[in-house]
Rosetta silent file (secondary structure, phi, psi, omega in degrees, C-alpha in Angstrom):
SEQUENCE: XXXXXXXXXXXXXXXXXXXXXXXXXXXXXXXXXXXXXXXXXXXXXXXXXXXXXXXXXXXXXXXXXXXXXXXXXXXXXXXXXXXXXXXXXXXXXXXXXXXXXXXXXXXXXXXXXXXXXXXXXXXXXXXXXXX
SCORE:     score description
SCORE:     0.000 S_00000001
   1 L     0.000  124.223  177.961  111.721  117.164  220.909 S_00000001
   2 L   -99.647  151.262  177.184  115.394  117.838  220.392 S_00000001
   3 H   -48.942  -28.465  162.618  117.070  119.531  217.668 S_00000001
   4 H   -41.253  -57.486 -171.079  118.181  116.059  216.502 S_00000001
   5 H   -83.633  -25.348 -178.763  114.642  114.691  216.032 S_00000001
   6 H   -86.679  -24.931 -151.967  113.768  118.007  214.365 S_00000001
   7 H   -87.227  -42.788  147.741  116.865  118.157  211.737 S_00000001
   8 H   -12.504  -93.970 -161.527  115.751  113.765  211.672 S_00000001
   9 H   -68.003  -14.520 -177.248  112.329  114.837  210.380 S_00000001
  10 H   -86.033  -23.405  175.087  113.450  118.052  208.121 S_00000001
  11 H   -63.301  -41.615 -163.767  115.859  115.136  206.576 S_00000001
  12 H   -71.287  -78.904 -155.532  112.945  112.619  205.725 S_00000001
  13 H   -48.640  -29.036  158.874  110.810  115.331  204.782 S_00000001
  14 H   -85.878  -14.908  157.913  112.661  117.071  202.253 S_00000001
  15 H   -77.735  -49.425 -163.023  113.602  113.670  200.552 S_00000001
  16 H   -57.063  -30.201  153.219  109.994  112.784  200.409 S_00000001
  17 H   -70.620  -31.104  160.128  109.654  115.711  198.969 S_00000001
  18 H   -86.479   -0.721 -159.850  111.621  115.675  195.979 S_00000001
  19 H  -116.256   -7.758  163.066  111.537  112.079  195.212 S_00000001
  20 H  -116.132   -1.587  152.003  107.366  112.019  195.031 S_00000001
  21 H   -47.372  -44.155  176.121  107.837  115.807  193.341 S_00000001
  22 H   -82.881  -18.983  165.658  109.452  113.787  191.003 S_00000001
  23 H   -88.014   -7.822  173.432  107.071  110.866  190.961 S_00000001
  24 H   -66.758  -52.488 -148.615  104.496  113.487  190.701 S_00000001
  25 H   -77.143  -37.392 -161.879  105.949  115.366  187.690 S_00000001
  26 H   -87.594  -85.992 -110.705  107.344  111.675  185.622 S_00000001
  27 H  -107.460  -55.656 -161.638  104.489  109.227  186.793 S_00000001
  28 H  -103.625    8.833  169.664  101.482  110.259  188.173 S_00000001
  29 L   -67.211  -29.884 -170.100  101.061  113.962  185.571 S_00000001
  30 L   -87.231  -13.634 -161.836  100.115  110.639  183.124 S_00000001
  31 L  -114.324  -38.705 -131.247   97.522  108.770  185.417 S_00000001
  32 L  -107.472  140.642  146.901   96.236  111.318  187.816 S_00000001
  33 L   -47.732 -168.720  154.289   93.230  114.359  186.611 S_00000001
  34 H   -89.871   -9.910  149.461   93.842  117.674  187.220 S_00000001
  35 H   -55.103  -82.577  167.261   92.178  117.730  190.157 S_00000001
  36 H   -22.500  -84.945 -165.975   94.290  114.869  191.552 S_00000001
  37 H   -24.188  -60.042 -177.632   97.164  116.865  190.387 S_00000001
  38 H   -50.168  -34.891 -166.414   96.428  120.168  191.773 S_00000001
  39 H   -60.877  -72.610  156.638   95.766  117.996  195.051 S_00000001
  40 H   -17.662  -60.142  150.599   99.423  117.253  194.898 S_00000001
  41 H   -27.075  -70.611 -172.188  100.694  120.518  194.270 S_00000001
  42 H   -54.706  -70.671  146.883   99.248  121.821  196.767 S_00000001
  43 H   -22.679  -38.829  176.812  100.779  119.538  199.313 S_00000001
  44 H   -79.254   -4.343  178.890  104.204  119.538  197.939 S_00000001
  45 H   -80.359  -85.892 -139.189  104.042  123.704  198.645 S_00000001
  46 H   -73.556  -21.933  176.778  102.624  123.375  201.936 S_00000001
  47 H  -104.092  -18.421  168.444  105.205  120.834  202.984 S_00000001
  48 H   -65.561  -25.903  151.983  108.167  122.275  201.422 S_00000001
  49 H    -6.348  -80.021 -135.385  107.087  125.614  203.090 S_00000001
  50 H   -96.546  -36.673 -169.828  106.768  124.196  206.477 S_00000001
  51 H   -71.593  -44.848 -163.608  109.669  121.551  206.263 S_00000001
  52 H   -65.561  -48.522  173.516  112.077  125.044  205.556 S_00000001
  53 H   -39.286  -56.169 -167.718  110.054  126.451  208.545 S_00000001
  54 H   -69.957  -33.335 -179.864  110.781  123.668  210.707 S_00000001
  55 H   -65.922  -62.950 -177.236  114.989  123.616  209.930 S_00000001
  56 H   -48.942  -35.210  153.066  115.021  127.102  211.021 S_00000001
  57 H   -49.152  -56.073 -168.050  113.229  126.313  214.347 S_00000001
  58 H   -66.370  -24.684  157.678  115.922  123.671  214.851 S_00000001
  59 H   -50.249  -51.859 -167.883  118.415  126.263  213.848 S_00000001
  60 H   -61.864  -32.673 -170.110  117.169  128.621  216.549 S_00000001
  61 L   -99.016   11.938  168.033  117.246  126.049  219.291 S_00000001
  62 L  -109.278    7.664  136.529  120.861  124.921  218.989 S_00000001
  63 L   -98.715  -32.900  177.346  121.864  128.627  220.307 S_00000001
  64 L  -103.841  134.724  166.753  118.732  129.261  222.442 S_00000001
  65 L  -111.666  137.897 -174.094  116.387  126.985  224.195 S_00000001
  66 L  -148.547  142.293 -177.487  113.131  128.090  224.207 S_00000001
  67 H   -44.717  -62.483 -129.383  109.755  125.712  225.226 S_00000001
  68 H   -79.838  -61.863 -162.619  108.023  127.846  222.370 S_00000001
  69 H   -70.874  -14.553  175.119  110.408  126.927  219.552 S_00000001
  70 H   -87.961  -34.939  151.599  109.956  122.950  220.270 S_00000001
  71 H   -61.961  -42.000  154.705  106.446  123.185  220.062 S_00000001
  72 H   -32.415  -69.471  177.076  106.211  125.030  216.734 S_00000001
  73 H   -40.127  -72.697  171.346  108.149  122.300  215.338 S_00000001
  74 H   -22.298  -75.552 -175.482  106.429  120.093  216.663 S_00000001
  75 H   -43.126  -50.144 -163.673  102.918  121.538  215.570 S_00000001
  76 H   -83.998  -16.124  173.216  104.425  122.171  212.102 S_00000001
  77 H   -87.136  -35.918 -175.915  105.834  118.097  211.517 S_00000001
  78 H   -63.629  -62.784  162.592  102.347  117.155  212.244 S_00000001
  79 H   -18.992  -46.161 -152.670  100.831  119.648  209.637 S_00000001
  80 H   -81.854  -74.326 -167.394  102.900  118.268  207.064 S_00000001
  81 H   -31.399  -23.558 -159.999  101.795  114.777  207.922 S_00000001
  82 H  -111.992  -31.360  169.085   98.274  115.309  208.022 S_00000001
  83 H   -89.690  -22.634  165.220   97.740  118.091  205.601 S_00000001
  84 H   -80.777  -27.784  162.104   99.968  117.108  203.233 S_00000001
  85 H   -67.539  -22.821 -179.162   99.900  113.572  203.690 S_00000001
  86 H   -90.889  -27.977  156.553   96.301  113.605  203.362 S_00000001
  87 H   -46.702  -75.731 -129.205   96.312  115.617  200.076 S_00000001
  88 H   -88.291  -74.367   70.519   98.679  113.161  198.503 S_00000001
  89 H   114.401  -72.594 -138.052   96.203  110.492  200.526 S_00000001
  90 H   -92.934  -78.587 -154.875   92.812  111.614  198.802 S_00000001
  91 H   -29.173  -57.100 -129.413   95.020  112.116  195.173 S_00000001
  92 L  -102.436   -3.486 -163.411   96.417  108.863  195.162 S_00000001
  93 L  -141.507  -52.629  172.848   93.069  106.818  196.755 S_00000001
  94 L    70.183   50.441  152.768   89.924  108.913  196.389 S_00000001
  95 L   -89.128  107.455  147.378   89.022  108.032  200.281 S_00000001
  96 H   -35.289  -35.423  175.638   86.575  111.013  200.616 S_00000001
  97 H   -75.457  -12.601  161.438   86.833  111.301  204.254 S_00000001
  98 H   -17.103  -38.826 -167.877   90.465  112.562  203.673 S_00000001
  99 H   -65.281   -5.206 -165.732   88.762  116.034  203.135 S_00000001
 100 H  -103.381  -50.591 -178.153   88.321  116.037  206.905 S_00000001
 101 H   -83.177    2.254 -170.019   91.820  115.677  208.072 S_00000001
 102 H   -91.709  -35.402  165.962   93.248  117.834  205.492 S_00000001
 103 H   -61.427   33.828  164.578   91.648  121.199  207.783 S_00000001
 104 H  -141.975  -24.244  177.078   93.431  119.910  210.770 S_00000001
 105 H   -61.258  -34.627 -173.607   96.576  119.458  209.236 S_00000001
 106 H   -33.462  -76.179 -179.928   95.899  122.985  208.362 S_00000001
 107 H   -46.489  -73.974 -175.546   95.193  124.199  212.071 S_00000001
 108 H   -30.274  -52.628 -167.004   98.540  122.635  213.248 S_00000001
 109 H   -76.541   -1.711 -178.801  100.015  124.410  210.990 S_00000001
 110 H   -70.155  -48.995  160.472   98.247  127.704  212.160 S_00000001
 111 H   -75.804  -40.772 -176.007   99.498  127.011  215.931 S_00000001
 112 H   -37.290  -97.759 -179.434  103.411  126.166  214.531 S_00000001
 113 H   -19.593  -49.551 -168.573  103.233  129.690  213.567 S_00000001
 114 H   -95.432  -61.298 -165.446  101.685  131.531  216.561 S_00000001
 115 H   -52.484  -49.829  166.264  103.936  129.485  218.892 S_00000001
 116 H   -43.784  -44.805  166.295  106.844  130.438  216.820 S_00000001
 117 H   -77.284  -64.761  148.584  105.570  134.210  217.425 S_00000001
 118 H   -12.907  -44.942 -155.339  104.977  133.826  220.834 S_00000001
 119 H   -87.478  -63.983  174.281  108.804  131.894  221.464 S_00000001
 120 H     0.283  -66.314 -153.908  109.994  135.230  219.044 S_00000001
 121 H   -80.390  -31.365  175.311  108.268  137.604  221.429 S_00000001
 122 H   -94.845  -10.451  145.224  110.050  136.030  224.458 S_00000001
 123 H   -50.433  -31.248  171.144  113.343  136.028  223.019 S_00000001
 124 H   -94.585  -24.063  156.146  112.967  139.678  222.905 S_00000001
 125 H   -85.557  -34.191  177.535  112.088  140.432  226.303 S_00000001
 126 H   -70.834  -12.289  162.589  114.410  138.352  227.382 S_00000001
 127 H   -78.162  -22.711  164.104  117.257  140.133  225.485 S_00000001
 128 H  -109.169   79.216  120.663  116.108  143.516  227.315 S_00000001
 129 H  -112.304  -57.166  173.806  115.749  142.616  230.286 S_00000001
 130 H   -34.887  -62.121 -167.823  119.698  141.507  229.963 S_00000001
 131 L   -67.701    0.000    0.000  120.722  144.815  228.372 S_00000001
């Protein structure tokens, strides 16, 4: 995955985020429970989060390349599809098995983060070892 294909998916992903924020707050606040709603919420957090997470990995690797930092990303585009797409999913459908893919979306996003610590931690030995 190249920083291209990461800044590519932080582009998509931050319009999809405001433009069904905004179909959230105008459209579906009238049709949807509170349940629904909340489902929604919750997803548009966890991918705006993780979308900011992911530019800044893409930041990092256009001065350094590191293995560590492509795989975060990586880990962390999938989260958003799958836990947030599957929120928005189960809101918008009421397929019940949804509830099952939304803890995996989860996980991914659980490795982004430890790989991200991990590429961190080898940026820093590798900067002392130079010095």
């Amino acid at each position: 995955m190249s920083s291209r294909v990461i800044y590519i998916f932080v582009a998509i992903s931050g319009f999809l985020l405001v433009a069904f924020g905004a179909f959230g707050a105008h459209v579906l606040s009238h049709l949807l429970g509170s349940e629904q709603l909340a489902w929604i919420h919750t997803g548009l957090q966890y991918q705006a989060w993780h979308t900011l997470a992911v530019l800044g990995l893409g930041c990092a690797m256009q001065s350094r390349r590191n293995i560590w930092f492509y795989w975060s990303a990586a880990s962390m585009a999938l989260g958003v599809v799958l836990f947030s797409g599957s929120l928005y999913s189960l809101a918008l459908s009421h397929l019940r098995f949804l509830v099952f893919v939304t803890p995996i979306g989860g996980l991914f996003f659980l490795i982004g983060w430890l790989l991200m610590l991990i590429g961190a931690l080898r940026l820093r030995n590798r900067a002392s070892r130079h010095e």
